[in-house]
C-alpha positions in Angstrom: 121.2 111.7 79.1 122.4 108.2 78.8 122.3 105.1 81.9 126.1 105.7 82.1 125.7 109.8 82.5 123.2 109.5 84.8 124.8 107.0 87.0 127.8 108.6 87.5 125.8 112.3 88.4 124.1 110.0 91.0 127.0 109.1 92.6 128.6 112.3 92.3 125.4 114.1 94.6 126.2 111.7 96.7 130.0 112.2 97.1 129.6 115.4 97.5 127.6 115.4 100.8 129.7 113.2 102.3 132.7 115.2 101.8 131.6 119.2 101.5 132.5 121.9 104.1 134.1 121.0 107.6 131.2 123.9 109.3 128.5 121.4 110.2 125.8 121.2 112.4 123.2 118.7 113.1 120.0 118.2 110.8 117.7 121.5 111.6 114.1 120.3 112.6 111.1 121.9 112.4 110.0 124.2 115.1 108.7 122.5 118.0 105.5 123.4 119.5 105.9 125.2 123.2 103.7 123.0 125.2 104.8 118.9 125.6 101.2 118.3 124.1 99.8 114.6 124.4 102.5 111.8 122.9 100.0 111.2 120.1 100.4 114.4 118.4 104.2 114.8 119.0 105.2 111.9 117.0 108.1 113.2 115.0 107.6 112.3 111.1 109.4 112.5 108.1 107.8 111.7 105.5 105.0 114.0 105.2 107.3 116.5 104.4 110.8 115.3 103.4 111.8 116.9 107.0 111.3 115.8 110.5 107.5 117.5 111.7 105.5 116.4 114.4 102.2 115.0 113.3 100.1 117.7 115.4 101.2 120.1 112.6 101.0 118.3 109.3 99.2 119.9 106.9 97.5 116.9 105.6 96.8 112.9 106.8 99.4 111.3 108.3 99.7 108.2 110.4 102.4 106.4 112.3 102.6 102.8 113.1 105.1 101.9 115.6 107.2 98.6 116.0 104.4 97.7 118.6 101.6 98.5 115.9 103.3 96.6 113.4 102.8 93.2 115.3 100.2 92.5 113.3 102.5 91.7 110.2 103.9 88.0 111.4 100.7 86.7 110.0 101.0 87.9 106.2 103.5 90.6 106.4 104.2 94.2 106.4 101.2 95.4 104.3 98.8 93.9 106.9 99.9 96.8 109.3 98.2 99.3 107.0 95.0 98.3 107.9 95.2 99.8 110.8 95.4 103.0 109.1 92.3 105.2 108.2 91.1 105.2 104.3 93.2 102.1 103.3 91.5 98.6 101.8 93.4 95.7 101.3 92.8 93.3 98.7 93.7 89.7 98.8 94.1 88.2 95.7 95.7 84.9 97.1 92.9 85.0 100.2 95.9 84.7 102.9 97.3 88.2 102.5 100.1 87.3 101.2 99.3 88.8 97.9 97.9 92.4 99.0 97.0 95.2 96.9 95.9 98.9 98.6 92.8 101.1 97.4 93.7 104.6 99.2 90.7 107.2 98.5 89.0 105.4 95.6 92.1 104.7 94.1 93.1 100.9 92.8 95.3 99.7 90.3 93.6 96.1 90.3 97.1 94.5 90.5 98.1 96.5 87.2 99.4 100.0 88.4 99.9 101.5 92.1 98.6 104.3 93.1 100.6 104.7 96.2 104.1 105.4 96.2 106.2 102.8 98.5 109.2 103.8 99.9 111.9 102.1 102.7 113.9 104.8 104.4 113.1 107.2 101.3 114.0 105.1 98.8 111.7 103.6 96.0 110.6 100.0 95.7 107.7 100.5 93.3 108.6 97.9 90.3 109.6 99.8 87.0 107.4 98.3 84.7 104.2 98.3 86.1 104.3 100.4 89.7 103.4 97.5 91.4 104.9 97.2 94.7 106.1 94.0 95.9 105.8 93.9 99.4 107.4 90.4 100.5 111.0 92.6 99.7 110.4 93.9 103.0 110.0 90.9 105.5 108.8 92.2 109.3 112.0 91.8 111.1 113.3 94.5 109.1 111.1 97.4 110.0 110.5 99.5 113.2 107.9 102.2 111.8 105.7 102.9 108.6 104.4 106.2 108.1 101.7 106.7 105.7 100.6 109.8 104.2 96.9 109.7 102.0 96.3 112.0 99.6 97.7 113.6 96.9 101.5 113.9 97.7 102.9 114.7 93.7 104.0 118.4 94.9 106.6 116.2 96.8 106.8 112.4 95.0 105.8 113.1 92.0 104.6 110.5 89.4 101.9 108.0 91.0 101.5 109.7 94.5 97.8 110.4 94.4 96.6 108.0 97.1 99.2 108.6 99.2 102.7 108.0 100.4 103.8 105.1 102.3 107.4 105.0 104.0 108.6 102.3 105.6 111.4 102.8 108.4 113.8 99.9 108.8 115.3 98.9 112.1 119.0 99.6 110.7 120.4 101.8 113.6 118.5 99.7 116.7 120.5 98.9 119.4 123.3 96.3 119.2 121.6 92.7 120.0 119.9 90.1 117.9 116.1 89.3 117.1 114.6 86.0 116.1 110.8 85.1 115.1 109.3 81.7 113.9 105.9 81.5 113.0 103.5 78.1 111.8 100.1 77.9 110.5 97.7 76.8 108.7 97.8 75.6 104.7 101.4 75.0 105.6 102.6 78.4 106.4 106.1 78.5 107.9 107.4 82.3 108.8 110.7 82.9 109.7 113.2 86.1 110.3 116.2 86.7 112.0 118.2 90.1 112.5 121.6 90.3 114.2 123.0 94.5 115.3 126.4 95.4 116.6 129.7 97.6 116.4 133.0 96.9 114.7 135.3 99.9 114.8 132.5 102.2 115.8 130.9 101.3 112.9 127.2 100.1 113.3 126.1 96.8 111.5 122.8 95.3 110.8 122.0 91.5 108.9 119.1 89.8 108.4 117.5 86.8 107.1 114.0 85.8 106.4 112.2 83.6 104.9 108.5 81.9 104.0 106.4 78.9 102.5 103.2 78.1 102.3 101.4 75.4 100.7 98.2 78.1 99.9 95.2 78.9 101.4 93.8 77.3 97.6 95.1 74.9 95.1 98.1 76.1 92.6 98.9 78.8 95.7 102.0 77.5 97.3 104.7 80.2 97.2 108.6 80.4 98.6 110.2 83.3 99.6 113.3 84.5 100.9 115.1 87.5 101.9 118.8 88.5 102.8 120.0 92.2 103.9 123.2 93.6 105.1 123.8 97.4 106.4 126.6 99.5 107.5 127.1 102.3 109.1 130.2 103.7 107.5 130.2 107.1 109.4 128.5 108.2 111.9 128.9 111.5 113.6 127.3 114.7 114.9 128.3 116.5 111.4 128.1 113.4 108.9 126.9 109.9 108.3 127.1 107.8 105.6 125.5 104.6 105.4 125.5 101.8 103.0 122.7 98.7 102.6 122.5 95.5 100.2 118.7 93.7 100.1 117.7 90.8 97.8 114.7 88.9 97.9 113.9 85.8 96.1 110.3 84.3 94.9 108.7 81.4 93.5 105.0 81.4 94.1 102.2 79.9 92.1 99.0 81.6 91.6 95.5 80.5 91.9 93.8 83.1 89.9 90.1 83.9 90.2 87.1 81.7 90.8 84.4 81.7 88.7 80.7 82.5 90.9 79.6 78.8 90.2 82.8 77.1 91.4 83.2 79.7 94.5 79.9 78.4 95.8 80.8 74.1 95.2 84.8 75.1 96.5 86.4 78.4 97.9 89.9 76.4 98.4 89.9 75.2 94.1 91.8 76.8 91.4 90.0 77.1 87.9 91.6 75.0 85.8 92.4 78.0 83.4 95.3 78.9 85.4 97.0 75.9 86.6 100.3 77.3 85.1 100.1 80.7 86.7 103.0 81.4 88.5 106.3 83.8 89.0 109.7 82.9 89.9 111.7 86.7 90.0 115.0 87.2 91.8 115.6 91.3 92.9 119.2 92.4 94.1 119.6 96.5 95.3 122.0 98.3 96.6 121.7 101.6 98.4 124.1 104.6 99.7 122.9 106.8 101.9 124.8 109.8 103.1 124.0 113.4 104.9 126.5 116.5 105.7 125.5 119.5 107.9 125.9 123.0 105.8 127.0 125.4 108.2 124.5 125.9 111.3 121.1 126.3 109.3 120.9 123.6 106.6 121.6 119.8 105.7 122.4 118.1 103.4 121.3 114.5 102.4 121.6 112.2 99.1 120.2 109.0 98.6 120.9 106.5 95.8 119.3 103.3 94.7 120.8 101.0 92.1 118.3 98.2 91.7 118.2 94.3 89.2 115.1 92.3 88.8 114.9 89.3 86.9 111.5 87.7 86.7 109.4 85.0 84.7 105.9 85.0 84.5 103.3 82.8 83.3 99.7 84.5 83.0 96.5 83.9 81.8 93.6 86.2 80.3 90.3 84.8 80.6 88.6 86.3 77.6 84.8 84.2 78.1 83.8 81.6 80.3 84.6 79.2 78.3 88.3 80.2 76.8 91.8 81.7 78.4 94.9 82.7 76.7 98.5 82.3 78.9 101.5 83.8 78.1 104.7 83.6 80.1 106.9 86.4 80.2 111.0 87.0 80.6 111.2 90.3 82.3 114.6 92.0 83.1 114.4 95.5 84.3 117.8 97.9 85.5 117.4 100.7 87.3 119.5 103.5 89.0 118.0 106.4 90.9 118.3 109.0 93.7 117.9 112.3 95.2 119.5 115.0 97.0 117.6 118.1 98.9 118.7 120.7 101.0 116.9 121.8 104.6 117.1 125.0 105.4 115.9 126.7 108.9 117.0 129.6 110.6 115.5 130.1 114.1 116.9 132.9 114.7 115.2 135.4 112.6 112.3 137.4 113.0 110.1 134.7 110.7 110.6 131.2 112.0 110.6 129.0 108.5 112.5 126.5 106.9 113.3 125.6 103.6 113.0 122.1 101.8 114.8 121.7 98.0 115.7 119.2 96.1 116.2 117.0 92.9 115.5 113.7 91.6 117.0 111.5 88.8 116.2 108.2 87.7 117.1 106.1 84.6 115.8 102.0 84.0 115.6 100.3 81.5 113.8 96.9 80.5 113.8 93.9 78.0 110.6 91.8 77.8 110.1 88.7 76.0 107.2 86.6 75.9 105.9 83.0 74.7 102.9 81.2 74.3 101.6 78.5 76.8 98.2 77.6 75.7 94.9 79.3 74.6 91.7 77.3 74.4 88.8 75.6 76.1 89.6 74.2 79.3 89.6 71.1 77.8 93.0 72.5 75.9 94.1 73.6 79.6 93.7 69.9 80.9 95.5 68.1 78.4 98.3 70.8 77.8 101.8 70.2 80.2 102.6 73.7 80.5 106.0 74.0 78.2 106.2 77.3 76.4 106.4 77.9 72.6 108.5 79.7 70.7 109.3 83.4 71.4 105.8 85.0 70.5 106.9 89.0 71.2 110.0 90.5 72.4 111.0 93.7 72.7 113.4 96.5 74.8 112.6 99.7 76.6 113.4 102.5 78.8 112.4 105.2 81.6 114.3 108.1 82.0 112.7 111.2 84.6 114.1 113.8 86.4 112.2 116.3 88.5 112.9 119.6 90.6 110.9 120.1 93.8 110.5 122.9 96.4 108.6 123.6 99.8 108.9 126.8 102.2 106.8 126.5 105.6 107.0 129.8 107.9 105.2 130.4 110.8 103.4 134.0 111.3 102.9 132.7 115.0 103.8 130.1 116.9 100.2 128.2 116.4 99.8 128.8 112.8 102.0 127.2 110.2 101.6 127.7 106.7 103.4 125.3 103.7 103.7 126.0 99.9 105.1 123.8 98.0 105.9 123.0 94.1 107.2 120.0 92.3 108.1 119.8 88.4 108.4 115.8 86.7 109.2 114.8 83.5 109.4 111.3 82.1 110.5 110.3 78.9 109.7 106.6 77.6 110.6 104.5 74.6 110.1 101.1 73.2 111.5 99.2 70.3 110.4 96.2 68.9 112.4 93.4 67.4 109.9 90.6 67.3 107.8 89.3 65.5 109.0 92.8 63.5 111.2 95.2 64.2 109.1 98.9 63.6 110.0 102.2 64.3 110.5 103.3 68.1 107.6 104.2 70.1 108.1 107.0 72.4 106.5 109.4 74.9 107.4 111.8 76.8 105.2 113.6 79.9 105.6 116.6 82.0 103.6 117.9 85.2 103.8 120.9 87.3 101.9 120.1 90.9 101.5 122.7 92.9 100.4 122.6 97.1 99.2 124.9 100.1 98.3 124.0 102.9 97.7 125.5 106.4 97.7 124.1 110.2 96.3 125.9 113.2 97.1 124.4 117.0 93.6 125.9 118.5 94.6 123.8 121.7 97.9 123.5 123.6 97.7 122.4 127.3 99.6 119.8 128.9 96.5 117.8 128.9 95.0 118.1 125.7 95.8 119.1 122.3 94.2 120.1 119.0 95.2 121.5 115.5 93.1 121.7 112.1 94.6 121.7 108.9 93.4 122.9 105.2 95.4 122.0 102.0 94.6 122.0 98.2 96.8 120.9 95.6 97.3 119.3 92.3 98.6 116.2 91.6 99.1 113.6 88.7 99.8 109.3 87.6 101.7 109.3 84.5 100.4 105.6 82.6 103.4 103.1 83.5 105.8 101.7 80.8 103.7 98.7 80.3 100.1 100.2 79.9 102.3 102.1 77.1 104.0 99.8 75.2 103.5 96.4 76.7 103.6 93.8 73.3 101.2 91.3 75.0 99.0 90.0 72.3 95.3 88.8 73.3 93.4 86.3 70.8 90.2 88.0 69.1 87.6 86.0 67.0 87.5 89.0 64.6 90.1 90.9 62.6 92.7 91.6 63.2 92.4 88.6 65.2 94.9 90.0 67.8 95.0 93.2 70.3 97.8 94.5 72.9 96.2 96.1 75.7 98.5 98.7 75.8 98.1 101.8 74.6 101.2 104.5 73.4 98.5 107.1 72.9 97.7 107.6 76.5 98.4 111.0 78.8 98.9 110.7 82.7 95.6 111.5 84.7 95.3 114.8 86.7 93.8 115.6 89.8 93.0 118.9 91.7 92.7 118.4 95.3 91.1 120.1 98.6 91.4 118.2 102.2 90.5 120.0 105.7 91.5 118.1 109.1 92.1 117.8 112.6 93.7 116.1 115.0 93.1 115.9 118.7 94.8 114.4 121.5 94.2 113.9 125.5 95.4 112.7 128.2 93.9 109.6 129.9 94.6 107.3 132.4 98.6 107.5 132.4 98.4 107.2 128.9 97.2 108.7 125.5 94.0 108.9 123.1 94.5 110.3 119.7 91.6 110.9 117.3 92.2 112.3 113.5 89.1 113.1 110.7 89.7 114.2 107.4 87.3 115.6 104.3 88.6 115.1 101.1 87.9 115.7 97.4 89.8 115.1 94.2 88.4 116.3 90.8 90.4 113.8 88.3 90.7 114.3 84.4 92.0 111.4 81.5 91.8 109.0 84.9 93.4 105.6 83.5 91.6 102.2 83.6 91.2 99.3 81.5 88.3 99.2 79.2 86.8 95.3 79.0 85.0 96.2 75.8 88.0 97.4 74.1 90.3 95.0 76.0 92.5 98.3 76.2 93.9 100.7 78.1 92.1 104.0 77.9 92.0 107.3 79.6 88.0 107.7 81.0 87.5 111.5 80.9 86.6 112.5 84.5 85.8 111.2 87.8 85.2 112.5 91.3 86.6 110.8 94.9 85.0 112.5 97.7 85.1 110.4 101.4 85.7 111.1 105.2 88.6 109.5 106.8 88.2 109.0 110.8 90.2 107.3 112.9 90.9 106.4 117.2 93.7 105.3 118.9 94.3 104.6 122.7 97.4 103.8 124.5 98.9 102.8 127.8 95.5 103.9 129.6 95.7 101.0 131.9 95.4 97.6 130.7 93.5 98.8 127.9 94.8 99.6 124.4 92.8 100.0 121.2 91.8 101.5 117.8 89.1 101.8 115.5 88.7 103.6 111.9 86.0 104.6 109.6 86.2 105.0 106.5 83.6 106.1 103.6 85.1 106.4 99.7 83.3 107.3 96.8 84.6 107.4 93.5 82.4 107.8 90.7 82.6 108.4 86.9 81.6 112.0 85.8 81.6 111.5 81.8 80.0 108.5 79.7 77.2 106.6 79.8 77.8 105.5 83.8 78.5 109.3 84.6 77.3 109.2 88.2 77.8 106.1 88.8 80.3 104.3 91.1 83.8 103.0 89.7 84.0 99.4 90.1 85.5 97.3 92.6 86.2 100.4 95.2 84.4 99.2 98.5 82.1 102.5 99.8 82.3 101.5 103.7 85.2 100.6 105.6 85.3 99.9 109.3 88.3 98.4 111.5 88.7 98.5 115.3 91.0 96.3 117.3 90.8 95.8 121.4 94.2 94.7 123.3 93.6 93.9 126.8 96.3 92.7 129.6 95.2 89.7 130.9 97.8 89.4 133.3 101.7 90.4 134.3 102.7 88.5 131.2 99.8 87.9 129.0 97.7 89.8 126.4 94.8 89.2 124.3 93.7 91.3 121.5 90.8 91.1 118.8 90.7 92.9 116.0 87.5 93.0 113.3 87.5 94.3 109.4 84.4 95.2 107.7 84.1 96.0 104.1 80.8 97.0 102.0 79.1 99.3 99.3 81.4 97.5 96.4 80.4 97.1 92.9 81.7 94.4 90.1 80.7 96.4 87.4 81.1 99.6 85.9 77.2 99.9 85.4 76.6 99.1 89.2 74.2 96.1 88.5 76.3 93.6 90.2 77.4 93.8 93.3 80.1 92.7 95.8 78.8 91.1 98.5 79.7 92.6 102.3 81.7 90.7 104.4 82.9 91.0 108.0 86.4 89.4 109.1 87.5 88.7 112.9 91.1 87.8 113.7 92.4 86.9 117.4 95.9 86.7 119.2 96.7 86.0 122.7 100.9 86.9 123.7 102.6 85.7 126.8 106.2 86.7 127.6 108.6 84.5 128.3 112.5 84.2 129.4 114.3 86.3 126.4 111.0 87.1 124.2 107.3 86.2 124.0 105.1 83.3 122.4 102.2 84.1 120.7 98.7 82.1 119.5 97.0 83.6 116.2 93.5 82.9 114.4 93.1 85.1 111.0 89.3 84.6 110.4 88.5 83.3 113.5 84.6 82.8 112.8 85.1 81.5 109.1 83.4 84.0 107.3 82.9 83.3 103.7 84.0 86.7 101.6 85.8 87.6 98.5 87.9 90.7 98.6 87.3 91.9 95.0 86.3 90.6 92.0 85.4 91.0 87.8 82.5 90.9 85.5 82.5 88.2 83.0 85.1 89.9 79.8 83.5 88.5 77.1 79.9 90.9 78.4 77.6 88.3 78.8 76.6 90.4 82.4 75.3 86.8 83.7 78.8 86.2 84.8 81.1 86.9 87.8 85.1 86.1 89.0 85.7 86.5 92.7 88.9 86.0 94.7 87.7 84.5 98.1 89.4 85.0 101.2 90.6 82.0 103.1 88.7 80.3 106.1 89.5 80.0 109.7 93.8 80.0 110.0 95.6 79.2 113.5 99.1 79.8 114.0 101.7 80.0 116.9 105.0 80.9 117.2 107.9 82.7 119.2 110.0 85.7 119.1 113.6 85.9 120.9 115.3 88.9 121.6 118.7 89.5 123.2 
């Protein structure tokens, strides 16, 4: 099917629910439990199954943060929030976390691939190439609720959705009024966002701007970024609504890059000198439609599409021994169109209360990639060199194309008992042609999966007091190896024949994983307010799991490994002047073929613990502290060296004031010395380590205005 074919199917889908059948009805929900329950369990999502469900009867892990929850992002942004949420790790590769990167259930791209799939109000923001999400496109000001999903989610998202699913909700329909937010801290860090809501000719409007600079936490770590967004409500209506949005971000950011042991111990602020011209400057433009039509009284219709332009440069370098680093810089422009249209189907009326959910998805992008030399050498070559770029080294143009069908029926034999089966089939074709430094033949690949899921929960307890439900699911699901681990040209200096190796490889399949999760959830009543606890037992059996091999300096499919882990989590609510979380979590992910068959996969932290306290001080003022403790991490894929356990406190105190609230933030608040993550020495000397350390002691302050 060609770009021009698909785009105009696209936009057909979505046509056609705005303007099919006059007999509508509202969007049919899922049945709702007879007993109010406790607030904490009757949290309507969406995500966790492409229809509104409240969380008490998920058939899986599910968490949702709410605007209040999210206050934690006007330090480093939206990803921060996730923290909060049982079974995910962030890693800060710039030490700020402005640069994040999620392990979810022993899951981690290292900053090559995603394993989580990243979605705003359904849509995709995953970057074509690589998976990678990109999370400074989505500034705080712009979103009301995330809701996360763990596990694997392929029966559903398909391709990549093995750690989980993470949706984020913007705040596109809030009330008419304006919001404003200005943050300072340290290192130079200057946070601003602005959103402005109201009605013209009933329609409903929404624009934003935001924006951030820092001068970095470490030298060669400043970075700019700015953001600009515009929605509209074109109909609205009991029967129909269509909806239309415009986002761009912009970026210019240096990075520091890795510090070698040695230096980390002298300096935790410097940057090896190895990547003083590490840096990306991208621009990304999308535009979205978003429409929905009720099908008579039992079913709805919605269709979503995303047209999306990036335009990047980016200059990186491969450290390859201690003592020499290649850098490339890289012209990337990647085009993409996709969407998706389902169907929900409920009718309450007969004897078998169920409901339906069907749909398809279509996408088409396509990419050109061009890269040039910068410098390779000691760092003595790094320290004389002044950064300008040869000659066009590799260049080349590509293209995905997938489409997928998917389908889930949920019925409930009684009211307490739901049970969901659900089916999803992907397919992904991928090519690549070469025209420098030779044109050759086109590489291609295509990849198919069929990922299955069932899944069952029980409410055991229904009182207006209390509530409790357990859940079992197994499924299959599946990570297809991204354009660039297939086909990227990137060359990488050997001091052997053939003297040069791309780390991609066209050879590779997707990995596959078989799943099985039990659960619960429980919620009481305390105090005016609401506790919520969850716990879940997971294990996935994966096959042809993809990872880079540093002997090889290649891409490669391992053979097998096993993630089993607990997942628990707290939360309390408006129980007085007391408010508060805390999560556990315990991951372990460890290679079952090879010579380190049993042992854990590196960098994937084994304990995780989090717990925050917010207290009312007062009328007007609040104080909260929240603490992060990571441990059990290995460097290496033989387990000989580890990663050092840290433990991270961060403080805020919030006082309202006429039209808003001021606020007073420390992010490491007793200094700790840590490093996220980190790498063995490439070049296998196994005397050698790169860490990227987190940054000291930060205060900030700022304001937030609303009207």
């Amino acid at each position: 099917m060609t770009m021009r074919r698909t785009t105009a199917l696209l936009w057909g889908v979505a046509a056609n629910a705005v303007l099919t059948g006059g007999a509508a009805a509202q969007q049919r929900e899922a049945p709702e439990p007879d007993s109010s329950g406790v607030a904490l369990l009757e949290e309507v999502v969406v995500t966790a199954d492409r229809a509104e469900t409240p969380i008490g009867t998920a058939v899986g892990a599910v968490t949702r943060l709410d605007a209040a929850e999210l206050d934690v992002t006007r330090f480093s942004g939206v990803a921060e929030a996730l923290r909060l949420v049982p079974g995910f790790t962030m890693v800060d590769r710039d030490g700020s976390g402005l640069d994040p990167q999620p392990i979810v259930r022993g899951f981690y791209g290292g900053g090559e691939a995603e394993y989580v799939v990243v979605l705003v109000d359904g849509k995709p923001l995953n970057a074509l190439q690589s998976g990678i999400m990109t999370w400074e496109l989505l500034p705080p000001s712009s979103i009301e609720a995330v809701e996360v999903v763990r596990g694997g989610s392929s029966s559903l998202y398909g391709d990549a959705a093995i750690g989980g699913v993470v949706n984020f909700i913007s705040a596109g329909r809030a009330a008419p009024g304006g919001h404003l937010r200005v943050l300072g801290a340290g290192n130079g860090l200057l946070r601003g966002g602005a959103r402005l809501t109201g009605r013209l000719g009933g329609r409903t409007w929404a624009v934003e701007a935001a924006g951030l600079r820092s001068d970095g936490f470490r030298d060669h770590g400043a970075r700019a970024v700015a953001n600009a967004g515009l929605q509209v409500d074109i109909v609205t209506g009991e029967r129909r609504t269509v909806s239309v949005s415009l986002r761009s971000t912009w970026r210019d950011l240096e990075q520091p890059g890795p510090l070698p042991a040695a230096d980390l111990a002298l300096d935790r602020s410097a940057s090896d000198v190895f990547y003083r011209f590490d840096g990306t400057d991208d621009r990304v433009h999308a535009l979205d439609l978003d429409a929905s039509t009720a099908l008579g009284d039992a079913a709805e219709l919605t269709a979503r599409v995303t047209t999306e332009a990036r335009r990047s440069t980016d200059a990186r370098t491969v450290a390859l021994a201690p003592d020499f680093a290649d850098t490339k810089e890289r012209e990337l422009a990647t085009d993409r169109i996709g969407g998706t249209a389902q169907v929900v189907w409920s009718a309450p009326g007969l004897p078998l209360r169920h409901r339906v959910v069907a749909g398809v998805e279509a996408s088409a992008g396509r990419l050109a990639s061009d890269y040039y030399p910068v410098v390779a050498g000691a760092r003595s070559d790094y320290a004389a060199s002044d950064g300008a770029r040869g000659a066009i080294d590799q260049n080349g143009e590509g293209s995905r194309r997938s489409g997928a069908g998917f389908a889930q029926v949920e019925v409930w034999p009684v009211s307490a008992l739901r049970i969901s089966l659900g089916v999803r089939y992907d397919r992904l074709s991928d090519r690549y042609d070469t025209r420098a430094p030779s044109p050759t033949d086109r590489l291609e690949a295509t990849h198919s999966a069929v990922s299955p899921k069932a899944g069952a929960s029980l409410r055991w307890l229904d009182t207006p007091e209390a509530v409790g439900s357990v859940y079992a699911t197994v499924g299959r699901s599946f990570k297809a190896p991204t354009p660039d681990q297939l086909f990227d040209q990137r060359t990488i200096p050997l001091p052997f024949p053939p003297f040069a190796a791309t780390t991609s490889n066209p050879a590779l399949v997707p990995q596959r994983g078989v799943s099985l999760e039990v659960g619960a959830y429980q919620g009481v009543a305390v105090g005016g307010g609401a506790a919520g606890g969850t716990v879940s037992v997971y294990q996935m059996d994966m096959r042809d799991e993809l990872d880079f091999d540093l002997t090889t300096l290649r891409y490669v499919n391992l053979g097998r490994s096993r993630h089993r882990g607990v997942e628990a989590g707290f939360r309390l609510r408006g129980a007085g002047p007391l408010s508060g979380y805390a999560t556990w979590t315990l991951q372990s992910a460890t290679s079952r073929a090879g010579g380190n068959a049993g042992r854990s996969l590196k960098a994937i932290p084994r304990h995780g613990w989090k717990g925050g306290l917010t207290a009312a001080l007062g009328p007007r003022v609040e104080a909260a502290v929240d603490l992060t403790r990571q441990s059990g991490a290995w460097l290496d894929d033989e387990n000989t060296m580890p990663l050092p356990a840290f433990t991270r406190a961060d403080a805020r105190v919030t006082v309202e004031v006429p039209g808003g609230r001021a606020f007073l933030e420390a992010r490491n608040l007793l200094d700790a010395h840590y490093s996220t993550t980190g790498f063995p020495d490439p070049s296998g000397s196994g005397t050698m380590s790169y860490y990227y350390p987190g940054a000291g002691r930060t205060l900030g302050a700022g304001i937030e205005l609303r009207r």
